[in-house]
DRENZAKE-169521 format. One record per residue: x, y, z of N, C-alpha, C in turn; residue in three letters. Coordinates in pm, whole numbers, plus 32768, in hexadecimal, padded with zeros to 4 digits. Layout:
<<X; Y; Z>; <X; Y; Z>; <X; Y; Z>; ALA>
...
***
This chain:
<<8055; 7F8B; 8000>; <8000; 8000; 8000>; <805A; 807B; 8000>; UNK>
<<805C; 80E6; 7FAC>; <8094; 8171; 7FA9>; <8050; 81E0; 8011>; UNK>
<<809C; 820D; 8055>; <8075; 8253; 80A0>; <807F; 8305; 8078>; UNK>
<<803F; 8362; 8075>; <8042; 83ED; 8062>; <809D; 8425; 80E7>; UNK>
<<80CE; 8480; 80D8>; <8108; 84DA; 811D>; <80C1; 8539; 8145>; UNK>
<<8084; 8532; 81C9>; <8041; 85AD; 8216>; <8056; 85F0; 8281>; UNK>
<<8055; 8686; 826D>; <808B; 86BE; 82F3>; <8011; 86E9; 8332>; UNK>
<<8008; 86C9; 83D2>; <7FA3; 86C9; 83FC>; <7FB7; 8745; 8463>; UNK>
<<7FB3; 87C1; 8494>; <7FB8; 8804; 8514>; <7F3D; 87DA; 8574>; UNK>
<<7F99; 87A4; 85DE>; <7F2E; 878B; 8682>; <7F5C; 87D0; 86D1>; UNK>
<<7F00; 880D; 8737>; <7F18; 8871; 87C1>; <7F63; 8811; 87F8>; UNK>
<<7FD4; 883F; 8846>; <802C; 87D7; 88A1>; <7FEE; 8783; 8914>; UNK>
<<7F86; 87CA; 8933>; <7F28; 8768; 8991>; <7EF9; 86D1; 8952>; UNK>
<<7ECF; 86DE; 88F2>; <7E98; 8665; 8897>; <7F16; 8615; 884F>; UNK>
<<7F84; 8670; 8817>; <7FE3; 8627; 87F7>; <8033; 85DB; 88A0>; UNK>
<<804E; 8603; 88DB>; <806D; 85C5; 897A>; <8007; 8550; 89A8>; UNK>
<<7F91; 8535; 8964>; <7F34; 84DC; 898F>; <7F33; 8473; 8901>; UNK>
<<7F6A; 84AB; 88A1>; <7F61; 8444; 883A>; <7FFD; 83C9; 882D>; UNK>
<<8061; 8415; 884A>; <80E7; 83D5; 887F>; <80EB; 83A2; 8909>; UNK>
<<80A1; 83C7; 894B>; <8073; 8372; 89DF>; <805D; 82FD; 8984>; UNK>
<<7FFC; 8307; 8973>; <7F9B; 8263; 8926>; <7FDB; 8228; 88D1>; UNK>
<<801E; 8264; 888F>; <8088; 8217; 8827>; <8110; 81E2; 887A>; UNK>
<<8101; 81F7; 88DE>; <815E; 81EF; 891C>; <8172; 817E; 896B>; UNK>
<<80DF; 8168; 89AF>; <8092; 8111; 89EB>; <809C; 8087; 89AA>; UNK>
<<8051; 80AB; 8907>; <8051; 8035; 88BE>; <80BD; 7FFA; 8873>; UNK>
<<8112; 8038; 888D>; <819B; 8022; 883A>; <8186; 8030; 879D>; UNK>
<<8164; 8078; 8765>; <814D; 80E6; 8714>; <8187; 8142; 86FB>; UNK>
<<81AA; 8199; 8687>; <81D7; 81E5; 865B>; <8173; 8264; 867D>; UNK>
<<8182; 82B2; 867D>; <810F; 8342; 8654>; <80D2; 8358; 85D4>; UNK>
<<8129; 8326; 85A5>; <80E9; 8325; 8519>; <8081; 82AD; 84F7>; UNK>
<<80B6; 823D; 8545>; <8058; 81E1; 8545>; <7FB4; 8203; 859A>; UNK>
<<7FF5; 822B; 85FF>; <7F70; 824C; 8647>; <7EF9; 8277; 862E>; UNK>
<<7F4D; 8327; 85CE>; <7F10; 8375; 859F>; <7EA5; 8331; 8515>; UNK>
<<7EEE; 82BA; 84F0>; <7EA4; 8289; 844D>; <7E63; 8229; 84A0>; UNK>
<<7E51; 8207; 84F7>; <7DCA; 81BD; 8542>; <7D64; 81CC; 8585>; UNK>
<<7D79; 8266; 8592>; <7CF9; 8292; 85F6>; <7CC5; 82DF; 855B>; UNK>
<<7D0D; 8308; 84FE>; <7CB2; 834A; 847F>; <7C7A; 82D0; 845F>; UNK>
<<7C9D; 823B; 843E>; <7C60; 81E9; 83E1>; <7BE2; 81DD; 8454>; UNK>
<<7C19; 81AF; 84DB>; <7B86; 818A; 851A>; <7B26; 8203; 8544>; UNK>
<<7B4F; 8275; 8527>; <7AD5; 82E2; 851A>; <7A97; 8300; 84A8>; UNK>
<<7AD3; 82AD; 8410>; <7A6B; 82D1; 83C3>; <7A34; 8238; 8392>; UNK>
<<7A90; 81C5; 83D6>; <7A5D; 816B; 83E2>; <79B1; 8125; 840E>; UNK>
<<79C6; 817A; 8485>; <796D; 815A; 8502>; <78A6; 818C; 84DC>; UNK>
<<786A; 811D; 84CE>; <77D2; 8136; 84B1>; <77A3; 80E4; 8527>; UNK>
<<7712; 80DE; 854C>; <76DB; 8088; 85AB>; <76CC; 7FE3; 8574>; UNK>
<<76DF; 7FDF; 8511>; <76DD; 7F14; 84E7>; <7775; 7F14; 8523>; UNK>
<<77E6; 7F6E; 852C>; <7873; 7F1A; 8560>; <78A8; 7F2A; 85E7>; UNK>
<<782D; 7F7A; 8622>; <785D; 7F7E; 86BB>; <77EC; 7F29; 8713>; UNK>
<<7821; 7EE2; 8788>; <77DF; 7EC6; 87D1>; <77A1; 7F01; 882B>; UNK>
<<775F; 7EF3; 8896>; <76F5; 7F5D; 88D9>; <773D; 7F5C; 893C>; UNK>
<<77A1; 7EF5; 8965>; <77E9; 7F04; 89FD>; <785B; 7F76; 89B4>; UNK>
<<7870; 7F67; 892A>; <78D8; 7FB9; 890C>; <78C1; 8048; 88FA>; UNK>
<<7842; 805E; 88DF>; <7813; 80D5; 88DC>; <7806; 8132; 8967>; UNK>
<<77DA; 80AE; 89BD>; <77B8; 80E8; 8A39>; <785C; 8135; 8A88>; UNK>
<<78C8; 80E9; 8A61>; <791E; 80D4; 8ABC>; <7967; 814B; 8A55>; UNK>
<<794C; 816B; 8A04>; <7996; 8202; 89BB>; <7936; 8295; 8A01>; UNK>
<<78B2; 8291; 89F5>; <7850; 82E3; 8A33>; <787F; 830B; 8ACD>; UNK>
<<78A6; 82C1; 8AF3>; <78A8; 82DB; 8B85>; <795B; 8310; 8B9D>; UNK>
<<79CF; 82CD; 8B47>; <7A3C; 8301; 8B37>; <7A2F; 8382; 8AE1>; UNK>
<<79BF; 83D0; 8A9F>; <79D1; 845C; 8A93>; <79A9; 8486; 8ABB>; UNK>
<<7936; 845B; 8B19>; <78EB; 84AA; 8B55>; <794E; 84E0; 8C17>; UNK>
<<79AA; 8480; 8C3C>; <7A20; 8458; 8C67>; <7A7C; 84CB; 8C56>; UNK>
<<7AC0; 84D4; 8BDA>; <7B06; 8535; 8B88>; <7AD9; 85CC; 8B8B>; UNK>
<<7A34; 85D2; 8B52>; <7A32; 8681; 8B3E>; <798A; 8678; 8BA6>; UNK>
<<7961; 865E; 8BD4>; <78E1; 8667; 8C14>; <78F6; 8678; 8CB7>; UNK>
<<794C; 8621; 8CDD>; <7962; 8646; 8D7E>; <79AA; 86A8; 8DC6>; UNK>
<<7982; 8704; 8E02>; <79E0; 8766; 8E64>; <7A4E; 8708; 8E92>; UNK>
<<7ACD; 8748; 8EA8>; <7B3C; 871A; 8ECF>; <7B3E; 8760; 8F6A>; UNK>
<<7B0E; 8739; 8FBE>; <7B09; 8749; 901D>; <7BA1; 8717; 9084>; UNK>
<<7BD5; 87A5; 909B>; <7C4C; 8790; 90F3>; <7C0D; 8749; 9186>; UNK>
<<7C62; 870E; 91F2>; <7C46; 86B9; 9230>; <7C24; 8716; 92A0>; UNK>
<<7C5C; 87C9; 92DD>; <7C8D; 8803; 932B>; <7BB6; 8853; 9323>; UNK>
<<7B9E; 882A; 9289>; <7AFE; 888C; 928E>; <7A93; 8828; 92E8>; UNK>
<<7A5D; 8846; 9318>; <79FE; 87F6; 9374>; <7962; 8847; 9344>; UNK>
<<7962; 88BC; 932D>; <78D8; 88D8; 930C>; <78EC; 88F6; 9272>; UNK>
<<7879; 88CB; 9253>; <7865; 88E7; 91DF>; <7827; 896A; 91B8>; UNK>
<<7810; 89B7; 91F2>; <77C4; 8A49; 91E1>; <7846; 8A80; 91A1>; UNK>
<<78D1; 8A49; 91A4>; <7962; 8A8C; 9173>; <7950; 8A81; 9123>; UNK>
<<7920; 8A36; 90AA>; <793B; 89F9; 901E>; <78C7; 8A1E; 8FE4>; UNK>
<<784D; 8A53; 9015>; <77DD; 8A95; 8FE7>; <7822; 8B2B; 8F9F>; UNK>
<<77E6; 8B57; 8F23>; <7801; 8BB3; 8ED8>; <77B7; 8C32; 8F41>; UNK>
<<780D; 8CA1; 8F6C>; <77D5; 8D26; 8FC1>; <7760; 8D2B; 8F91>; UNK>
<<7708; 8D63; 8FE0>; <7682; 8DB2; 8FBB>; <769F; 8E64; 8F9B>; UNK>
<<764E; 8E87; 8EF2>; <7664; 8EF8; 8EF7>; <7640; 8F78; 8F97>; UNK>
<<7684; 8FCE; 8FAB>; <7674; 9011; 9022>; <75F7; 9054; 9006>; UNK>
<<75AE; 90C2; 9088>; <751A; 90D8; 904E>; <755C; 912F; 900C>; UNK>
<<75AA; 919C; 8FD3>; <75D5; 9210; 8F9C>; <75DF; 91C8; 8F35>; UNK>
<<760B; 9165; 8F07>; <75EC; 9131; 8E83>; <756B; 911F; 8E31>; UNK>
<<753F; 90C4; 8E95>; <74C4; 90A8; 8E91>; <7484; 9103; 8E46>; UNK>
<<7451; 9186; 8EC8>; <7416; 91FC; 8EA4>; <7432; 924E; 8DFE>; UNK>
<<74CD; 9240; 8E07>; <74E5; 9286; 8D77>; <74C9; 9240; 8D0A>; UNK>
<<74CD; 91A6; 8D1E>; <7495; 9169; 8C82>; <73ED; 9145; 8C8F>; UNK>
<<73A7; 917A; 8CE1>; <7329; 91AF; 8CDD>; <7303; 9212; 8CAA>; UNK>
<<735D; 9280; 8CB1>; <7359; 931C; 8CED>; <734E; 930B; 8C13>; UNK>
<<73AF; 92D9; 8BFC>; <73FA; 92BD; 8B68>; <735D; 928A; 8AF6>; UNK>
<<732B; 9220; 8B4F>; <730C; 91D5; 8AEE>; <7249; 9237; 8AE2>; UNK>
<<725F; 928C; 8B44>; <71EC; 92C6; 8B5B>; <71CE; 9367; 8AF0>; UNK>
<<726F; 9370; 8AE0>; <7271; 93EC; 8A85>; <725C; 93D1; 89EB>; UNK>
<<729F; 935C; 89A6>; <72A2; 930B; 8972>; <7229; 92FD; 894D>; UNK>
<<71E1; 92C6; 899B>; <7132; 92B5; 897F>; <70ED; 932B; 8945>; UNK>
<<7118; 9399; 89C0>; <70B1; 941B; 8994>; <70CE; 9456; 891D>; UNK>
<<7146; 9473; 88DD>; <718B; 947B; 885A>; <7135; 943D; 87FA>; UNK>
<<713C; 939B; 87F1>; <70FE; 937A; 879A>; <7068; 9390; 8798>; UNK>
<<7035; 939B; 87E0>; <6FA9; 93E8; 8803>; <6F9F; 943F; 87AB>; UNK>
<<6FD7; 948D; 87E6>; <6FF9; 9529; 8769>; <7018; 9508; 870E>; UNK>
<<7063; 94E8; 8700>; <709B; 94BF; 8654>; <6FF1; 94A7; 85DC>; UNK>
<<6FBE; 942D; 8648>; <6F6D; 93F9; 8606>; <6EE5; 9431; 85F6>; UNK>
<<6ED7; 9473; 8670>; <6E5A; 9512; 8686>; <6E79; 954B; 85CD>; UNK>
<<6ECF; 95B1; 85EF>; <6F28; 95EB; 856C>; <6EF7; 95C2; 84E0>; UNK>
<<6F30; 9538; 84E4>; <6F1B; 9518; 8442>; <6E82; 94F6; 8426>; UNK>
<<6E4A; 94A2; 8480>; <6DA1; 9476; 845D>; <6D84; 9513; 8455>; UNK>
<<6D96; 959C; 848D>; <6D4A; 961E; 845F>; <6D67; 9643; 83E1>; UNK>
<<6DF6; 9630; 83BF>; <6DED; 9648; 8321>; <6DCE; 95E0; 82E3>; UNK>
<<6DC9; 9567; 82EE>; <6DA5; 951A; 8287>; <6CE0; 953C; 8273>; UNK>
<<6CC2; 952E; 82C4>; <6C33; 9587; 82D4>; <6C13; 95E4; 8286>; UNK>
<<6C6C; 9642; 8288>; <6C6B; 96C5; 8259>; <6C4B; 96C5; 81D0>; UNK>
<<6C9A; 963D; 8188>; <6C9D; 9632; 8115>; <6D1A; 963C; 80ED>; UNK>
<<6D86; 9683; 8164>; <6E25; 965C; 80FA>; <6E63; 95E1; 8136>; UNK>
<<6EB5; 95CA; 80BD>; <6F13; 9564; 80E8>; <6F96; 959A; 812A>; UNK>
<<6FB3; 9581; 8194>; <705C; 95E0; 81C9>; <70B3; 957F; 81BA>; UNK>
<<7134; 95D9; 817D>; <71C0; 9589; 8176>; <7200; 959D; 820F>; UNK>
<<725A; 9554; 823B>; <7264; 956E; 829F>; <7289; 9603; 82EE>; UNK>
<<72CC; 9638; 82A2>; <72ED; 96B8; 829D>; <729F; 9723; 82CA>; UNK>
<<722C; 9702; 8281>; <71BD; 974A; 82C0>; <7176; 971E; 833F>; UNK>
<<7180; 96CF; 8363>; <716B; 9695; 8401>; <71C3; 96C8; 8448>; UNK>
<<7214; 96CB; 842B>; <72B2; 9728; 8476>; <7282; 9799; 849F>; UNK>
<<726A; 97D0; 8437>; <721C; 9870; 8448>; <71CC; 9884; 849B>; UNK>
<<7146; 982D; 8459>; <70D9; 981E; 84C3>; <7102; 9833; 8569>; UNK>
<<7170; 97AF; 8577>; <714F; 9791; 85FE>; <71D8; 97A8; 8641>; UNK>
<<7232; 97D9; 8614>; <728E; 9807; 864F>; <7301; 97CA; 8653>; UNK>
<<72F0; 9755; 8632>; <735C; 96E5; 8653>; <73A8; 96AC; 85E1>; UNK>
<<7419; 9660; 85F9>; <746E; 964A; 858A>; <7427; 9605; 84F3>; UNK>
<<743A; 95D7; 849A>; <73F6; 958B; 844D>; <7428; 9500; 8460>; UNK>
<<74B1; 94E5; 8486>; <74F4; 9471; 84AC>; <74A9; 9430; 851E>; UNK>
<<7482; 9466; 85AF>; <7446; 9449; 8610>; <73D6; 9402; 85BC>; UNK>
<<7378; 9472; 8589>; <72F1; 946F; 854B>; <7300; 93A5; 8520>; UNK>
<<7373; 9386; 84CA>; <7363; 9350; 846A>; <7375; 92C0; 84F0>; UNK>
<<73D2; 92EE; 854A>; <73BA; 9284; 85AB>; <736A; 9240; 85E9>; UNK>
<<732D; 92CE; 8623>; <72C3; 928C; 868A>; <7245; 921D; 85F9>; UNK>
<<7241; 9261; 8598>; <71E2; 9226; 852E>; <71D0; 91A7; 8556>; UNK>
<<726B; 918C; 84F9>; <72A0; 910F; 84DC>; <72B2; 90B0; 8517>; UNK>
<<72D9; 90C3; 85B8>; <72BA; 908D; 8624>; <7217; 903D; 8639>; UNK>
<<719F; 907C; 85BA>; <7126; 905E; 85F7>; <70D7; 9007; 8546>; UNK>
<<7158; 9016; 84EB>; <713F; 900A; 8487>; <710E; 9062; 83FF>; UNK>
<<711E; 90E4; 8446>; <70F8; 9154; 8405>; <7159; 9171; 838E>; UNK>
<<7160; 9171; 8305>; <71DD; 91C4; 82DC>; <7188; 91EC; 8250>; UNK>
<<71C6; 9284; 8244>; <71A2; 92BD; 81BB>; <71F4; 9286; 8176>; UNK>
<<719B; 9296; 80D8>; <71B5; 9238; 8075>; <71FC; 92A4; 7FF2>; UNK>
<<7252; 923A; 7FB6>; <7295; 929A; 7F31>; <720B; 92B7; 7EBF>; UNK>
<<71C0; 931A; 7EB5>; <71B1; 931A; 7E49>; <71AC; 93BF; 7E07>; UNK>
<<712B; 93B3; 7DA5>; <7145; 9437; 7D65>; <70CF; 9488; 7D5A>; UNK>
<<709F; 94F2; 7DA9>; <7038; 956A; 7DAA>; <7031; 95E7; 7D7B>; UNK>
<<6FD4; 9603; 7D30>; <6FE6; 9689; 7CCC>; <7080; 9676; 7CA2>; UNK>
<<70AF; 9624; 7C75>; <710E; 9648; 7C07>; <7191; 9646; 7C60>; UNK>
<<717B; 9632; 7D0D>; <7204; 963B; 7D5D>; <71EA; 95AF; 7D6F>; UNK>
<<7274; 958E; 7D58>; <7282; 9502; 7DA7>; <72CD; 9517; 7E3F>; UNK>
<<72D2; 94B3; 7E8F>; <7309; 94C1; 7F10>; <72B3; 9438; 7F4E>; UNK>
<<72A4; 942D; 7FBF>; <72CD; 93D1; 8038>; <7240; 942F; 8083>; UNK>
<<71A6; 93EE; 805C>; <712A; 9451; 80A5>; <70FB; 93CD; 811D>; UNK>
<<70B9; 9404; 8154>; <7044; 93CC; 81C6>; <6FC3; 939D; 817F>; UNK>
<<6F97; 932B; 8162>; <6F1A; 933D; 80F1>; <6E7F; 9310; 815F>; UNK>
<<6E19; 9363; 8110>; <6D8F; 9339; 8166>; <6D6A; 9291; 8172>; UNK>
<<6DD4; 9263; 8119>; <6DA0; 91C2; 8133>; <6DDA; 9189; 81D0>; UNK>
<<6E33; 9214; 8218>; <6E5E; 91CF; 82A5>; <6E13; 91E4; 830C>; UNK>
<<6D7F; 9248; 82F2>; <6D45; 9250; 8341>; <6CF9; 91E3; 83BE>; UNK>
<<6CBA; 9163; 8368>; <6C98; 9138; 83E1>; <6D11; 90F2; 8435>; UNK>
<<6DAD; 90DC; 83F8>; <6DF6; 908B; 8451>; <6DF3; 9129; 84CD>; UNK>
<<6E27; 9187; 84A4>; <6E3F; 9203; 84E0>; <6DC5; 91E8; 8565>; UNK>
<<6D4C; 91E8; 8547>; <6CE1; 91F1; 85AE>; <6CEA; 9170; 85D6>; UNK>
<<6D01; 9107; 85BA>; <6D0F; 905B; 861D>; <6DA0; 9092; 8667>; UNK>
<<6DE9; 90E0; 8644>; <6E7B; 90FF; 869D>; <6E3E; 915D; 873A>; UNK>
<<6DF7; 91CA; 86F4>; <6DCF; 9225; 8765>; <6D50; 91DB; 87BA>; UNK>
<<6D2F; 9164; 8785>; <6CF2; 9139; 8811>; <6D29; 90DD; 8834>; UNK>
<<6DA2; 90AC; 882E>; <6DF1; 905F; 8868>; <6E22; 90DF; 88CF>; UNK>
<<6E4E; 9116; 88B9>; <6EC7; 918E; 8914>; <6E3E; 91D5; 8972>; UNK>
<<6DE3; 91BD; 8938>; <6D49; 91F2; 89BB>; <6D8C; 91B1; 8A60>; UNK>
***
């Protein structure tokens, strides 16, 4: 059998665990390495057994699933991820509350002109309502809102069209 020449880069962690095992088995690295590729693209459920399945599941789960618990920790409340503080708390409330009222507005805004009878590019929502057109285009989009490329009286551009009205009004009684 002819073999190809491949250069492979591994993080030294994985290369240190693949020369362990080759090491183990009296193996080359190179050997190692061409046996865990054949039996990973080898490997379907008709060629493994269920004790074999079981007994890999539980060695990764072993590997990347269990806290490594030093021997010196006795409570586990240590290894629990902090709780945000209330000053956090408060501010990604404080955040997600402005956020809301914005798009409120935003969406107040455009259902009056689309009403009106115009279509607004974003630009003109800018105007309207004070705020960036970038924001504008955020908070939208965030809700599925986005003006569309096309072409009115003869301008083309990027408008708000009356066909977004009823998502616009199913949005503002969501945010009710």
């Amino acid at each position: 059998m002819t073999l190809a020449n491949t250069t492979l880069r591994l993080p030294p962690q994985l290369r240190a665990i693949a020369e362990e095992r080759a090491k183990a088995a009296g193996h080359t690295l190179a050997d190692e390495l061409r046996s865990a590729l054949e039996s990973h693209y080898k490997m379907n459920a008709a060629q493994i057994s269920f004790e074999d399945l079981e007994a890999r599941i539980q060695q990764h789960e072993a590997e990347f699933h269990s806290p490594a618990v030093p021997a010196e920790h006795e409570e586990i409340e240590e290894l629990l991820p902090a709780k945000p503080s209330v000053q956090e708390e408060l501010a990604r409330v404080e955040k997600a509350s402005r956020e809301r009222e914005e798009t409120r507005k935003i969406l107040l805004g455009l259902k009056d002109l689309l009403e009106s009878g115009t279509q607004p590019m974003p630009s003109d929502l800018e105007n309207l309502l004070g705020m960036p057109s970038r924001l504008i285009g955020r908070r939208l989009g965030k809700i599925g809102i986005r003006a569309k490329n096309t072409r009115i009286r003869d301008k083309s551009g990027r408008y708000f069209l009356r066909s977004l009205l009823p998502k616009i009004e199913e949005a503002l009684k969501e945010l009710s």
